[in-house]
C-alpha positions in Angstrom: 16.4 -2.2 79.4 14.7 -3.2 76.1 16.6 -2.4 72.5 15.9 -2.9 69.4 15.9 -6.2 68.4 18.8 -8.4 66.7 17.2 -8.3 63.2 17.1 -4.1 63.6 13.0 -4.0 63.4 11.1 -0.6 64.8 10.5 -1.0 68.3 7.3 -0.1 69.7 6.5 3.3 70.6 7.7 5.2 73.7 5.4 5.3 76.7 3.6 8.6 78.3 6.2 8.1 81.1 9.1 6.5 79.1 11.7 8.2 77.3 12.6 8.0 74.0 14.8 4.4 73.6 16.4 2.9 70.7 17.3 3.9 66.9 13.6 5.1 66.6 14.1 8.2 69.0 10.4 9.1 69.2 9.4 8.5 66.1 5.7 7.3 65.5 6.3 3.5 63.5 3.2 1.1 62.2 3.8 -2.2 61.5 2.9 -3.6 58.2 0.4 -6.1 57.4 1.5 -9.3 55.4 1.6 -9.3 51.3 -1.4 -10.3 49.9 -1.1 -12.1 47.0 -3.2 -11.8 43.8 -2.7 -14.8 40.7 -2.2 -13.4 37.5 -0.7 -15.9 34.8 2.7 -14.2 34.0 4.3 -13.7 30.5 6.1 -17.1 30.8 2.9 -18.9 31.9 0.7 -17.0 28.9 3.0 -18.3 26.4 4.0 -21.4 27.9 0.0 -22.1 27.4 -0.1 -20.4 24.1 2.3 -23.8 22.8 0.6 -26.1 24.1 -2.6 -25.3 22.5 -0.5 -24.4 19.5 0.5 -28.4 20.0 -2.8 -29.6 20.2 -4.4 -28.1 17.0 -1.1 -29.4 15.1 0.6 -26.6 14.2 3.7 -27.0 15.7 4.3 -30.5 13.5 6.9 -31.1 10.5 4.8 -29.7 7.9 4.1 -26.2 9.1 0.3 -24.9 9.2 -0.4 -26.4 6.1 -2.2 -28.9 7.0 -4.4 -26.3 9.0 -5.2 -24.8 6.0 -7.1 -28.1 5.3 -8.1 -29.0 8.3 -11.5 -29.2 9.5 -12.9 -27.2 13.0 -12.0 -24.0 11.1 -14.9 -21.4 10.1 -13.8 -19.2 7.2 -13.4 -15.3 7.4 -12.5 -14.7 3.7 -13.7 -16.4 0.5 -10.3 -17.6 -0.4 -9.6 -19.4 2.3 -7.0 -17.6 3.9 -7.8 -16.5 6.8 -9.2 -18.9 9.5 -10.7 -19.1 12.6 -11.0 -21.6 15.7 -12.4 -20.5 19.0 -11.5 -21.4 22.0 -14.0 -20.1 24.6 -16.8 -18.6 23.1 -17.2 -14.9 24.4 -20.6 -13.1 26.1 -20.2 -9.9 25.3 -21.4 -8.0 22.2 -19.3 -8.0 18.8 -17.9 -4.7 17.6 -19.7 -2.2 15.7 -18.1 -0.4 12.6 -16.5 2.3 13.5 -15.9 1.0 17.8 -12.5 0.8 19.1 -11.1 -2.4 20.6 -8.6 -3.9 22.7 -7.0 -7.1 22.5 -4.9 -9.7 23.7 -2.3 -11.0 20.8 0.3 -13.8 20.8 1.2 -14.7 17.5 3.5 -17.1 16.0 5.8 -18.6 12.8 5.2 -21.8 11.3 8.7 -23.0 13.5 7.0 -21.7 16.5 9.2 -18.1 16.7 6.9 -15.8 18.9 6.9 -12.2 16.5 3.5 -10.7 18.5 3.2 -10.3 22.0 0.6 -7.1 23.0 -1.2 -7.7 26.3 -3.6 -5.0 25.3 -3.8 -3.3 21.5 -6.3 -1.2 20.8 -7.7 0.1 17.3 -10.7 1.0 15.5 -10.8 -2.4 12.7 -10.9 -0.8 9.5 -8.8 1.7 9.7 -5.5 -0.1 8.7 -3.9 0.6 12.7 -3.2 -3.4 12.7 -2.4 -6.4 10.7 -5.1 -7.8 8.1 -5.9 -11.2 10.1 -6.9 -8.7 13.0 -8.5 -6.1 10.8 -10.7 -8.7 9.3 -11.0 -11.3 12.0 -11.9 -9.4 15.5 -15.2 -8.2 14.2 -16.0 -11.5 13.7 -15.3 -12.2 17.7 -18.3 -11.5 20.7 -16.5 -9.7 24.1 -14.4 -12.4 26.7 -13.9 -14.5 23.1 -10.7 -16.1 22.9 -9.6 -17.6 19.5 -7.5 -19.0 17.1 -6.8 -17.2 13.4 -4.8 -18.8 10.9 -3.3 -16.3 8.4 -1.5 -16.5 5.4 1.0 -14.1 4.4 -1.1 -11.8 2.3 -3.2 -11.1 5.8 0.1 -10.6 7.9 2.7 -9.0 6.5 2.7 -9.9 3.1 5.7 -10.1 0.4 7.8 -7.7 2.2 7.6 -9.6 5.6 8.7 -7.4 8.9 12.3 -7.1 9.6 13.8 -8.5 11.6 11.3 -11.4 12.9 9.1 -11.9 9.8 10.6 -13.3 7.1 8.8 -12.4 3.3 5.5 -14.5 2.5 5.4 -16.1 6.1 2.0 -17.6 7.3 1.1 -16.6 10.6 -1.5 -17.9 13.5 -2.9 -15.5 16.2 -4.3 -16.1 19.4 -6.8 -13.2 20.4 -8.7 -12.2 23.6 -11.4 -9.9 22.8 -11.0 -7.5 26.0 -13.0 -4.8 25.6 -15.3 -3.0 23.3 -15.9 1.1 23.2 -17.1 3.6 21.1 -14.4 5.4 18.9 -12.9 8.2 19.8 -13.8 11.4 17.7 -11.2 13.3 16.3 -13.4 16.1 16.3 -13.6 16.5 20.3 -9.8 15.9 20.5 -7.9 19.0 21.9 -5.0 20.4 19.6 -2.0 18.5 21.0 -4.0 14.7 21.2 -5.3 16.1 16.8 -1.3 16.2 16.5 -0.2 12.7 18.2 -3.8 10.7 16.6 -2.5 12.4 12.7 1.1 11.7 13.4 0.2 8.2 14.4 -2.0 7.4 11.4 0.6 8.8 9.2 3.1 7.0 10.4 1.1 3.4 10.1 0.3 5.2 6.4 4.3 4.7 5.9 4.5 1.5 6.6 2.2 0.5 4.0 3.6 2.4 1.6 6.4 1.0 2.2 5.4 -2.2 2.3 3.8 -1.8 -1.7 -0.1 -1.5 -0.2 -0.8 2.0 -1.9 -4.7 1.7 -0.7 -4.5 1.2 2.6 -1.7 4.0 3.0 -3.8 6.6 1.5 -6.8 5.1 3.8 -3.8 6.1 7.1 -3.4 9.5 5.2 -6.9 10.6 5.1 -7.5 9.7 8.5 -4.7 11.6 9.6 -6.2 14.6 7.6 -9.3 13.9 9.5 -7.7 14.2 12.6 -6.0 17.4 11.7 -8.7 19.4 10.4 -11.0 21.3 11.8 -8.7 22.3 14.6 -10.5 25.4 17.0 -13.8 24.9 15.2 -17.0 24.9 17.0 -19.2 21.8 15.9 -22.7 22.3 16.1 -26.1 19.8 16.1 -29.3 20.5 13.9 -30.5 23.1 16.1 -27.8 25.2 15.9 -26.4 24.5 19.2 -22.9 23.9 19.8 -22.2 20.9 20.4 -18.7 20.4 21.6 -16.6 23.6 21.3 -12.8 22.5 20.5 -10.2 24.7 22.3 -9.1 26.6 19.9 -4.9 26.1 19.2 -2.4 27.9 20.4 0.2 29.9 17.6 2.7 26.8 17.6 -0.3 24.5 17.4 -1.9 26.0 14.7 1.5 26.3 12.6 2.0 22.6 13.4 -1.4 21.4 12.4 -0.8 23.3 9.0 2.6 21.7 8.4 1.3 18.2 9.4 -2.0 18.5 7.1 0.7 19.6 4.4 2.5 16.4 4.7 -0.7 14.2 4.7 -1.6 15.8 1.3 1.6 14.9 0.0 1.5 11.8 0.8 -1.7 11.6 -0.5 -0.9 12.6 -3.6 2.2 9.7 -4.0 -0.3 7.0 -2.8 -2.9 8.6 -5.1 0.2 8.9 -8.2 1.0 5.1 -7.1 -2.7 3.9 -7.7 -2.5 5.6 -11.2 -5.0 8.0 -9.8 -4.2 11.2 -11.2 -7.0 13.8 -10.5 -7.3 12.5 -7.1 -3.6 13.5 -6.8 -3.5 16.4 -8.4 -6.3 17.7 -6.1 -3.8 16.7 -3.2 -1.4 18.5 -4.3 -3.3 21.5 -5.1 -4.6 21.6 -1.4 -1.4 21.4 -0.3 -0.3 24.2 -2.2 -2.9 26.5 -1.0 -2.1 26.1 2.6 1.7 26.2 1.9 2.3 28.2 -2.0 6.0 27.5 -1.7 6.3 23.7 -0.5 9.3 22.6 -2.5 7.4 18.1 -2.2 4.4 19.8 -3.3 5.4 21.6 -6.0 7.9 18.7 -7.4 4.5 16.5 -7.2 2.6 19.0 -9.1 5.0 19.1 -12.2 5.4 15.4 -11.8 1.6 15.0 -12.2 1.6 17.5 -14.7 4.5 16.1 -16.7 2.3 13.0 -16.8 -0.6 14.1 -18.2 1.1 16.1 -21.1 1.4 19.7 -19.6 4.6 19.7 -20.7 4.8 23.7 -20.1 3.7 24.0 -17.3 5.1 21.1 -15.3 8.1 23.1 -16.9 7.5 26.3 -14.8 6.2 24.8 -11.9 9.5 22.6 -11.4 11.4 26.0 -12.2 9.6 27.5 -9.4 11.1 25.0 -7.4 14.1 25.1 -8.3 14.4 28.8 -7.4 13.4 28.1 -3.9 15.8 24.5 -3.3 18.9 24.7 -6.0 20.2 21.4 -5.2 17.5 19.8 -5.1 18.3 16.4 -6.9 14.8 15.6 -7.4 14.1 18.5 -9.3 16.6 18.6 -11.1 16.2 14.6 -12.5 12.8 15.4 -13.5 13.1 18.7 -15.5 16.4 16.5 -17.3 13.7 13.7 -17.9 11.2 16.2 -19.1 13.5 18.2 -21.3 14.9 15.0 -23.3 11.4 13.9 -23.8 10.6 17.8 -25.5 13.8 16.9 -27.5 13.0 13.4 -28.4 9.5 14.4 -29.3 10.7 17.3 -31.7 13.4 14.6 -33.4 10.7 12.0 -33.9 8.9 13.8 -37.3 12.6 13.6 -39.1 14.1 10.2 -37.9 10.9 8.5 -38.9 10.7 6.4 -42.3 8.4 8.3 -44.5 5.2 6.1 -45.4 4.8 4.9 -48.9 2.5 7.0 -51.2 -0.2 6.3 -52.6 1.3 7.2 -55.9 4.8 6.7 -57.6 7.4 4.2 -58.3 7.0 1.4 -55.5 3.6 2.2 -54.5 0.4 0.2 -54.5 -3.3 0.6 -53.8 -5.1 -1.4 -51.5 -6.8 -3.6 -54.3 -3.4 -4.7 -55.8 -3.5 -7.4 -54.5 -7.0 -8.7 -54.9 -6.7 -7.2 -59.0 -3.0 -9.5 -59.2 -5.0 -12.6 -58.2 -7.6 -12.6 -60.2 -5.3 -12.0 -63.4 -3.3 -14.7 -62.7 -6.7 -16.7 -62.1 -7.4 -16.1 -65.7 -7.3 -19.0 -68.0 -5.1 -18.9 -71.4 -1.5 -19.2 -71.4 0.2 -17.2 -69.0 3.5 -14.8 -70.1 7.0 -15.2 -68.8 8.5 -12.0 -67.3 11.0 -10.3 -69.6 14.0 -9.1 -68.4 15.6 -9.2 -64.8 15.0 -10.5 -62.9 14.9 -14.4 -63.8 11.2 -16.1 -63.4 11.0 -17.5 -59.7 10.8 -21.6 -59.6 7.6 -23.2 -58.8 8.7 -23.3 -54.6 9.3 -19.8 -54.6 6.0 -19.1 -55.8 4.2 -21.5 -53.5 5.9 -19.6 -50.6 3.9 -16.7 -48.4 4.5 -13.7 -47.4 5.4 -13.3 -44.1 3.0 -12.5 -41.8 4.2 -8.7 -40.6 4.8 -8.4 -44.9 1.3 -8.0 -46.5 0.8 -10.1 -50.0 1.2 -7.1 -52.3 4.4 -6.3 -51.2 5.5 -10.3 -51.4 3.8 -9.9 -55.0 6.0 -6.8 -55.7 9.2 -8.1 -54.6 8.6 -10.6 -56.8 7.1 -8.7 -59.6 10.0 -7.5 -62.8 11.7 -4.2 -62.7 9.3 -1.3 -63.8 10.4 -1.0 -66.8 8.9 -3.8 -68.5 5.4 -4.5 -67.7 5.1 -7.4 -66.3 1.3 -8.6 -67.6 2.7 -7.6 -71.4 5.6 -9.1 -73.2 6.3 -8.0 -76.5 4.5 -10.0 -79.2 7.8 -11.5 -80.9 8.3 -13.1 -77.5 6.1 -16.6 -76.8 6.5 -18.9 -73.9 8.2 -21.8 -74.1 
């Protein structure tokens, strides 16, 4: 009688007239067909020829990718020379519109050949400040199936800061790209509530990072497209006509208090990238927003007497910092900036008294303006000139030849010099002659 087999495989199934046999007991078994087996480079492979084209162009030699930076083959992208490009295969497809959403293939390198960017597909709308500069700039500059070289300094990767823990501060960079696909961008607009809150949380997020990383511009740019994403929520949007267009579901109650607490926090941050570009009415109209949708917001009140504070509203950056102080007591913050504004009241009141008093324009030690001019043309007069009576003695011939200092103007040099006020000095008494 026929088992199952030594290696334990199904065994076929049980005849019309046959009974059940073996570990199947009836049960219905196909075979399967062989693997087929579909080449794809691997990760290994990808990078493995990522170096040795890296090798070819030279980067990979003793002196880093300076000499790249020279080099010819390379098309610029930016005036300064900065940013590079080399292709490798030249692409078929259409470049990207502003305002289209990409994907793209990145491996990306240090000068000592440390791999710090490895994406297989990355997608962003260039523009927007979702990526690194050299990509931001560079892939518009690339046609669809286009795979090239860009050679970045560090103020196109990651700049002065650098990227812990692979980039090191002011490190150049070279990408290799793969232009995979090109799309229109997604509208905010026709995004239902939840996909509004993960777009505005995203784009706030990358707005974090640049403010952290000093680049006040492109972090308010993040902030303001997260406010784009986040407004608008439940609204019908409508074409010329009147028609509607694409009707937005409308959010639920824990959607709509999310949106609202999200949209707060991009007008914050707003208004500290705004405050950091030396922007004020920009900020303070962040900040006012902010406070309309939320009245007690402890950041946005804290801004708003910061703001005020700066421009001289001394008064009422004084109650609105109050007003949070009532709502958050320990609020450190708060209470370093109403200390700051309250010894500035002080020192600004003390400043009238401490201050020297100007000299006037009449009385003992004063001079007009033409003193000086009237002194030299006296002593430009011809005839014999008097001695000074009195105290103090007559200064040598050096002294006189000396100048005034240059913070000291020359009637004060000449009145230093010039005899107490009690004898004129132009008029000595007659008995008195020079020698």
């Amino acid at each position: 009688m026929q088992g199952a087999s030594a290696g334990g495989s199904p065994e076929r199934e049980a005849g019309a007239d046959e009974r059940p046999r073996g570990p199947g007991r009836g049960r219905r078994v196909r075979f399967r067909m062989p693997h087929t087996t579909i080449v794809v480079p691997s990760g290994r492979d990808e990078e493995q020829l990522f170096y040795r084209r890296l090798d070819a162009l030279g980067a990979l030699g003793p002196d880093g990718f300076a000499p790249l930076f020279a080099a010819e083959g390379w098309s610029e992208v930016t005036e300064d020379r900065l940013l590079r490009k080399r292709v490798v295969r030249d692409g078929q497809g259409g470049a990207p519109q502003p305002g289209q959403e990409v994907s793209v293939k990145v491996l990306g390198a240090l000068e000592d050949g440390g791999l710090v960017e490895r994406d297989p597909r990355l997608s962003f709308v260039p523009g927007q400040g979702d990526a690194v500069q050299a990509l931001e700039l560079g892939v518009p500059t690339m046609r669809g199936g286009e795979i090239c070289f860009f050679l970045a300094a560090s103020p196109y990767g990651y700049g002065r800061a650098g990227r812990e823990p692979d980039v090191p501060p002011e490190a150049p960079l070279v990408f290799e790209v793969t232009l995979l696909e090109v799309r229109d961008g997604p509208d905010p607009q026709r995004l239902p509530p939840a996909a509004r809150l993960r777009l505005g949380a995203q784009k706030r997020e990358r707005g974090n990072v640049h403010f952290a990383r000093g680049d006040f511009a492109a972090a308010l740019l993040s902030y303001r497209l997260a406010l784009r994403a986040l407004e608008g929520a439940g609204e019908e949007r409508r074409d010329g006509a009147g028609a509607d267009r694409c009707p937005a579901s409308p959010p639920g109650p824990h959607e709509e208090e999310e949106l609202r607490e999200q949209r707060v926090k991009c007008l914050n941050n707003c208004a500290a990238a705004a405050r950091r570009l030396q922007r004020g009415a920009e900020a303070l109209a962040a900040v006012e927003a902010a406070l309309r949708l939320s009245p007690d917001n402890g950041t946005a009140l804290l801004r708003r007497g910061q703001l005020l504070a700066e421009q001289g509203h001394d008064e009422e950056a004084a109650r609105v910092l109050r007003r949070a102080l009532e709502l958050d007591p320990a609020s450190k913050p708060v209470h370093a900036e109403l200390a700051r504004l309250a010894k500035r009241r002080a020192r600004a009141t003390e400043e009238p008294r401490d201050r020297p008093r100007p000299p006037q324009s009449s009385g003992e030690g004063a001079a007009p303006p033409e003193e000086p001019r009237a002194e030299q043309l006296r002593s430009e007069q011809p005839g014999p000139r008097p001695a000074p009576h009195g105290p103090p003695p007559a200064p040598s011939e050096g002294a006189w030849s000396q100048q005034a200092p240059p913070s000291q103007p020359l009637g004060a040099a000449l009145r230093l010099l010039a005899p107490a006020p009690q004898f004129p000095p132009l008029s000595p008494p007659p008995a008195q002659q020079r020698p």
